[in-house]
Each structure stands twice: as structure tokens, then as C-alpha cells.
N, C-alpha and C positions, 0 to 999 in steps of 0.2 A: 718601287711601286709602278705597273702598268695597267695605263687602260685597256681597255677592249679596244681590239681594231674597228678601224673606221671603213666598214667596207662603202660600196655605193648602193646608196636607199632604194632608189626606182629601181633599182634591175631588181630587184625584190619583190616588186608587184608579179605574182605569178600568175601563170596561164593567160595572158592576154600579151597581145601584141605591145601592149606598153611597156615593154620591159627593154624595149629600143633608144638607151638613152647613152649620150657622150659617157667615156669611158669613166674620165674624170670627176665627173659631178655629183658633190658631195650633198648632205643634207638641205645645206642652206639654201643653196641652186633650187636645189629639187621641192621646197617648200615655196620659194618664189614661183617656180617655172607653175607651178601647181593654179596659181593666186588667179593666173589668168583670166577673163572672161572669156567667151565664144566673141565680144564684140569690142577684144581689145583695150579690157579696162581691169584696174585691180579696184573690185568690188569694197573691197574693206582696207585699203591703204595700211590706215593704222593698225592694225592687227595684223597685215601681213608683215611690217615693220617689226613686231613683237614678237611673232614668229621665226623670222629669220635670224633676228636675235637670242632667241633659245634656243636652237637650231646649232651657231656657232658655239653658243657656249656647251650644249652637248657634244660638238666635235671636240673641243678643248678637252674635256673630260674623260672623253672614251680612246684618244691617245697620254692619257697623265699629264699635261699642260695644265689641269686647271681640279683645284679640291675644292672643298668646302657644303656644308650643310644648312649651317646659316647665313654664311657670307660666300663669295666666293674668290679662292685665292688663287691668283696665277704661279705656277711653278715653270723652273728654267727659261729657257729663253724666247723672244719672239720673234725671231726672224727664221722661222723655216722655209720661206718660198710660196706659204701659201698666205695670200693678201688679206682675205675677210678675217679668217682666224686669225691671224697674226694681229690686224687692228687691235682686234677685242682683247687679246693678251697681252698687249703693249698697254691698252686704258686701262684692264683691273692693275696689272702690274704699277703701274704708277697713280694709281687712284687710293687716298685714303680709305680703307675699310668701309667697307658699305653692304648694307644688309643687301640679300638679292630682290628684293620690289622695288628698289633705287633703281635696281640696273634696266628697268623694262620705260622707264618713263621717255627717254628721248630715242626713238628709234629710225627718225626717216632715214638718217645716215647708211645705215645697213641696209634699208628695203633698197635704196638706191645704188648702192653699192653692188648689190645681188643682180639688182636688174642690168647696171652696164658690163655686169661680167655676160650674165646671159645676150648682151646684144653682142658682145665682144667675141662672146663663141661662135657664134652665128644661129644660136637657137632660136633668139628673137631680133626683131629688127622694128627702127622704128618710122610708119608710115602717118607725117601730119602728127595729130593728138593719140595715135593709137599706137598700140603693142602688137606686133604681126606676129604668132608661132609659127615657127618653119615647118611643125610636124603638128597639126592643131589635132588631128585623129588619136594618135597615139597619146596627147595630152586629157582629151575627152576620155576614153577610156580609164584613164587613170585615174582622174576626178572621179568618176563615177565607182570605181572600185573603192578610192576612200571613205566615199560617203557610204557604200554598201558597208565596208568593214564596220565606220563608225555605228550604222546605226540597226544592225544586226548584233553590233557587242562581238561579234566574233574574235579571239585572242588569234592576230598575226602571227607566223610561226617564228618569224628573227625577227630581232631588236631593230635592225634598220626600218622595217617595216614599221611595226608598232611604233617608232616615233616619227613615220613619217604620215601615217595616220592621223596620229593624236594632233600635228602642229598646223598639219595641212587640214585638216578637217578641223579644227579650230579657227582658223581664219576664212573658212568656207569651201573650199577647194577651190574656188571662181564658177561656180555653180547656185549655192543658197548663201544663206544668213550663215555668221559665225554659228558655231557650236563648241566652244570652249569648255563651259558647264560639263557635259557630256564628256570633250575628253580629260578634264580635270577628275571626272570618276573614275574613269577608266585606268587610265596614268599608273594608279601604285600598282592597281592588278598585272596589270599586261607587263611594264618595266621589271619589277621586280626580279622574277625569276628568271632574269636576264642578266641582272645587273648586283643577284646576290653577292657575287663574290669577284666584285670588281674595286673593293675596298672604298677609298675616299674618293674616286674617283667616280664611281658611281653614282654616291650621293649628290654631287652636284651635276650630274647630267640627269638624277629624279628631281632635286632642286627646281633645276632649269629649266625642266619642262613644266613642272607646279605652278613657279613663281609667272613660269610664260603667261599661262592659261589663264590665270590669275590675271593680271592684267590686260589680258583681251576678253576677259568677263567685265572686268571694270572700264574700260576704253568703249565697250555699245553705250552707241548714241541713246538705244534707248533698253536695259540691261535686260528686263523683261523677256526681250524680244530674242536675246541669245540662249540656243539651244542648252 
């Protein structure tokens, strides 16, 4: 059984400059990198934490590392070289069985984890209390194209796309309020026909992203107020 490859999400935003992003950087990165403010702040913490966490568990998925519909079960091994994944396939792997709304409740580990890779790259840097982006242009643009997709309903034309829509416009882009609600509808539609005939593996990268959204519906301070 194989997953979908894992290509790189941002180089996916098309026709805009923003498509200028490290060769490397996978979902998780690029749902963090995303969180930013213009004033150096991740607006919604907790939700970009529950983000980057569905984020990794849909990498695990879309290389066969990781099944499950209900729950989600680690397959083969965790040390491939890549850090964040690897974590998370190391926790399910040794963690008793646990439905997937368990997995969304402690997240800062990952949002933090995400942000010292990106300082480590050199994408971001840290000045005082604040988050510097080395390329804040090509970032803005981005933002602004997520939120266009999200909230036009437009279907992305690849799957790296459409979940980098849904997780990052879910936690705001670093622009507005969450909008989780929104891409929780979106989700079966857009995913789907992507991820029909990626067997078990599929399922819980549609799981992952459900149970995500889900959870950063229920994480607004005040839930009304998310989109």
C-alpha cells in the first residue's frame, strides 16, 4: 500500500510570485510560515498548533506511514530523517489507541517545533518579542490568495493546494479570524477526488484534516466568531 506523494504545497500557489519557496518545505512549514502576521505575531496560536498538527499527520498519510478512519495507526518505521513527521509517528506508534479528536488537544509542541525549523532555515528570524519573515512579500501574497480560494469556494486544481488552503485558511492565514467552519465544508469536496484511490491512506489524511478543523472550531475563544 502507497500513499500519494508528498510534493511541496506552496510552489502550488499559482500565477503569483509566491510560489518562491525553500525547495524542502513541506506542508507543515508552509501552514506555519503561512500563521504569520505583517506585525510579527501568530494571531491564533492555538489553532495554528492544530494546524500544523493535521498538516503532519496528512504527510504521514500521503507517504503510507500512517492509516486509519477512526483512529489513526502508525505503519513501519519512524526514523526517516525527517524530524516533525518522524515525532508524530514515533507518539501514534507508541501511544494506546486513541480516537483522532484526542490527537488535536495538546498542540504547542508542534507549532513550536514548526517555527524553530523555519528559523533554522533561515525563513524567519527572531527579533525581541517578534517573528521577522525574510521574504514578508511573497508571504502576503500568499495569504491573500488563500483567503481568495477559501472564500470564493474555488476547488484548487492539486491536492497540495487544497490542503494548504483548507489548514491555513483555517487558522487565519495571519491576515483575519479563523475560518475552520468553512474549510470543514469544503474538506470532503475538494479532498476527495484526490484522494479516491489512495486507499487507507487517504482516509486519514481526510480524517486529519476533519478532526483538524474540528478542533480549531472548538479552540475559538469565542466559536460564533469563527468563520
Amino acid at each position: 500500500m502507497t500513499g500519494l506523494p508528498a510534493d511541496r504545497p506552496v510552489d502550488a500557489i499559482a500565477d503569483t510570485p509566491a510560489g518562491t519557496t525553500a525547495d524542502m518545505e513541506g506542508l507543515a512549514l508552509a501552514v506555519c510560515r503561512l500563521s504569520l502576521s505583517p506585525r510579527g505575531r501568530l494571531l491564533h496560536p492555538h489553532q495554528v498548533g492544530i494546524a500544523v498538527r493535521a498538516a503532519l499527520f496528512t504527510e504521514l498519510g500521503r507517504t503510507g506511514r500512517l492509516v486509519g478512519r477512526v483512529r489513526p495507526e502508525a505503519i513501519g518505521e519512524s526514523d526517516t530523517g525527517s524530524p516533525l513527521p518522524d515525532a508524530l509517528h514515533r507518539a501514534v506508534a507508541g501511544r494506546r489507541p486513541a480516537l483522532w479528536k484526542r490527537w488535536f488537544n495538546h498542540v504547542d509542541a508542534d507549532r513550536q517545533a514548526a517555527t524553530d525549523a523555519l528559523v533554522s532555515a533561515g525563513r524567519w528570524r527572531v527579533e525581541g518579542h517578534r517573528l521577522v519573515d525574510a521574504d514578508p512579500g511573497s508571504t502576503v501574497l500568499q495569504q491573500q490568495r488563500v483567503t481568495e480560494l477559501l472564500t470564493t469556494k474555488q476547488p484548487p486544481d492539486t491536492l497540495d493546494l487544497a490542503l494548504l488552503v483548507l489548514l491555513a485558511g483555517g487558522h487565519g492565514a495571519g491576515l483575519g479570524r479563523p475560518a475552520p467552519r468553512r474549510s470543514r465544508r469544503l474538506a470532503k469536496e475538494w479532498l476527495e477526488p484526490h484522494l479516491r484511490t489512495a486507499g487507507y491512506g487517504g482516509d486519514a489524511t481526510l480524517a486529519a484534516v476533519f478532526y483538524g478543523l474540528s478542533a480549531m472550531r472548538r479552540a475559538h475563544t469565542v466559536p460564533w466568531l469563527s468563520r
